[in-house]
C-alpha positions in Angstrom: 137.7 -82.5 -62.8 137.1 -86.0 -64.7 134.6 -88.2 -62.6 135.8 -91.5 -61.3 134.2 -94.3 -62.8 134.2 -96.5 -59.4 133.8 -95.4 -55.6 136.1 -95.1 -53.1 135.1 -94.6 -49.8 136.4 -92.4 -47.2 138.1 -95.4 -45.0 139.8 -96.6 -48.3 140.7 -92.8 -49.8 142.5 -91.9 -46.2 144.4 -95.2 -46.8 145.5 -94.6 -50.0 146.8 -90.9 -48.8 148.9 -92.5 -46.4 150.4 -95.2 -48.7 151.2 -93.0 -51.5 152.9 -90.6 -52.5 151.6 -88.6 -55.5 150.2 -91.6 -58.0 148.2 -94.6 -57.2 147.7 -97.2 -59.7 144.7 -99.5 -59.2 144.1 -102.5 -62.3 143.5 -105.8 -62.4 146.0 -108.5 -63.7 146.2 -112.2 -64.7 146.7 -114.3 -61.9 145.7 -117.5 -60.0 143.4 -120.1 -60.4 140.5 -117.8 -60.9 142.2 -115.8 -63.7 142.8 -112.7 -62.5 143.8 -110.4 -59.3 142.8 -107.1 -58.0 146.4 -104.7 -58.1 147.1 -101.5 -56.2 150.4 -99.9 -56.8 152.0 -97.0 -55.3 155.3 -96.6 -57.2 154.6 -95.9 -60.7 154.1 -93.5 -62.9 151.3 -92.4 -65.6 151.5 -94.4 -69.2 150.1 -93.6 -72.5 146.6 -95.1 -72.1 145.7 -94.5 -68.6 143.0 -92.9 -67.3 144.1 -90.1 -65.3 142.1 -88.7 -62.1 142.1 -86.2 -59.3 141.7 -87.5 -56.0 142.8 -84.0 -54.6 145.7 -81.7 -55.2 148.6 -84.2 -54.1 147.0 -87.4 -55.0 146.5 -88.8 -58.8 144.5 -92.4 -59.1 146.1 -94.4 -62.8 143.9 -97.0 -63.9 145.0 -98.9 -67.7 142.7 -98.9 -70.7 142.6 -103.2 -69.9 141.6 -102.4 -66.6 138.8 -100.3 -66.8 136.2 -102.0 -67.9 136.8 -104.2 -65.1 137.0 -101.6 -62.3 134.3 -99.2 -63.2 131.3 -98.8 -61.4 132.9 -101.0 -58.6 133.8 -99.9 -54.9 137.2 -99.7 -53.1 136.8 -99.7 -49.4 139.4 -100.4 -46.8 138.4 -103.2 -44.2 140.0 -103.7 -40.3 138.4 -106.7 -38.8 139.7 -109.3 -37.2 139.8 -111.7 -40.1 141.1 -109.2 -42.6 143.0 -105.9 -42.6 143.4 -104.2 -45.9 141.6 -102.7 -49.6 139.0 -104.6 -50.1 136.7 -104.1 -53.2 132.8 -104.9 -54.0 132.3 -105.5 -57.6 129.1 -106.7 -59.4 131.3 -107.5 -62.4 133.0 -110.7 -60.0 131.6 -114.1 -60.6 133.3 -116.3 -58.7 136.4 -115.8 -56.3 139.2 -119.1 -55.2 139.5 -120.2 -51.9 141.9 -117.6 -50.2 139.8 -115.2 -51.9 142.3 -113.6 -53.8 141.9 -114.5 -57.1 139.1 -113.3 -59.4 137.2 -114.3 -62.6 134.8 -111.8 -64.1 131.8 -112.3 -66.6 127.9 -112.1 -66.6 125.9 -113.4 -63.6 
């Protein structure tokens, strides 16, 4: 089995059991005032130039070629607070984030 190139943790892996059904697409895209967005999707299906991994038998994480670089060696957790209930993700790759936090903008530090 290939080795993922970022972490999920166990709070964030039993989340994504329960929201998908056999694929799970996690990338980044170009959005909002900061340039880009964090994207998890559960209803697609692998594409030439993804990176293909094993989460277990029934579970298949997709992340792009554009993505990648982006993504590796950063961490997907889920989060339940009172503020915030949802994936969240730590990555030293982020430079700044917007307001609402959900836009991103990535570069050296």
């Amino acid at each position: 089995m290939q080795q993922l190139p970022l972490t999920i943790t166990n709070a964030a892996l039993n989340q994504l059991r329960l929201q998908a059904r056999t694929w799970v697409r996690l990338g980044v895209k170009a959005s909002g005032c900061e340039g880009f967005e964090y994207a998890i999707r559960f209803d697609t299906l692998p594409k030439t130039n993804d990176h293909i991994y094993d989460l277990d038998e029934n579970l298949h994480l997709l992340i792009d070629e554009k993505s990648f670089p982006y993504l590796s060696n950063s961490i997907l957790d889920w989060e339940k607070t009172l503020m915030h209930i949802g994936f969240k993700w730590i990555n030293n790759k982020e430079i700044s984030r917007c307001g609402c936090g959900n836009s991103i903008s990535f570069g050296e530090k």
